[in-house]
C-alpha positions, 0 to 999 in steps of 0.5 A: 631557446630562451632569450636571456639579454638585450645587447646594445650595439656597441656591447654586440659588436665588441663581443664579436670582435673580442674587443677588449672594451666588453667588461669581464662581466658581460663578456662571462654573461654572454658566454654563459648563455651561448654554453647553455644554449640561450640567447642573446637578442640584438635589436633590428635597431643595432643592425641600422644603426651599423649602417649609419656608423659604416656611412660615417666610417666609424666601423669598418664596412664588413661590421653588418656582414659579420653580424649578420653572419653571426645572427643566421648561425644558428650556433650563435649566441646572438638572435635578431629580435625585430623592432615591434609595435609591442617594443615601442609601446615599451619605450613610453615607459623609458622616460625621454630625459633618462635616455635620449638617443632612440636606438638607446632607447628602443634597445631598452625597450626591448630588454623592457618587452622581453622581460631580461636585462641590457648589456651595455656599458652605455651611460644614460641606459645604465643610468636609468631604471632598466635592468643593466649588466657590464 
């Protein structure tokens, strides 16, 4: 199946979630892909960055469990896509200064690597010379 997209966490998690906050845009985006059956990679990286924001109690402690039970259903629109040498040498062409924060980062690394856009509503990403929806 194809891989469409890169999802940032935040735009993973509110998709999930139905959280009001996903723009139209990327809401459509991802639906779209599911129907056809391509999919939607979310980066290793996502999946420890939930766990540091559960440790800091900004999302509630089932946030993993129910991205991880979205990404082993085959059904899903969501696929894991792990954090590679081939990823990270992606990141030298992500200047450091457009985008600081390295789960940032490494998630437009990956679009990079993949070839697809992010979907993010992330400022620096967005500002950036990487392929972006929201």
């Amino acid at each position: 199946m194809a891989v469409v997209g890169v999802a940032d966490t935040h735009a993973a998690l509110w998709y999930l979630y139905n959280d009001p906050r996903l723009s139209t845009v990327a809401a459509t985006f991802i639906d779209q892909a599911a129907s056809s059956g391509s999919r939607i990679a979310v980066s290793s990286i996502s999946l420890a960055e939930i766990i540091y924001l559960i440790e800091k109690k900004r999302v509630p402690a089932n946030t993993y469990a129910d991205l991880e039970g979205a990404l082993d259903d085959p059904d899903h629109a969501f696929s894991e896509v792990p954090r590679t040498k081939s990823v990270v040498r992606f990141m030298r062409d992500i200047p450091r200064a457009s985008i600081p924060d390295m789960p940032d980062r490494i998630v437009a690394a990956t679009a990079l690597h993949l070839g697809v856009p992010v979907i993010t509503a992330g400022g620096y990403i967005r500002a950036s010379a990487v392929h972006t929806i929201w």
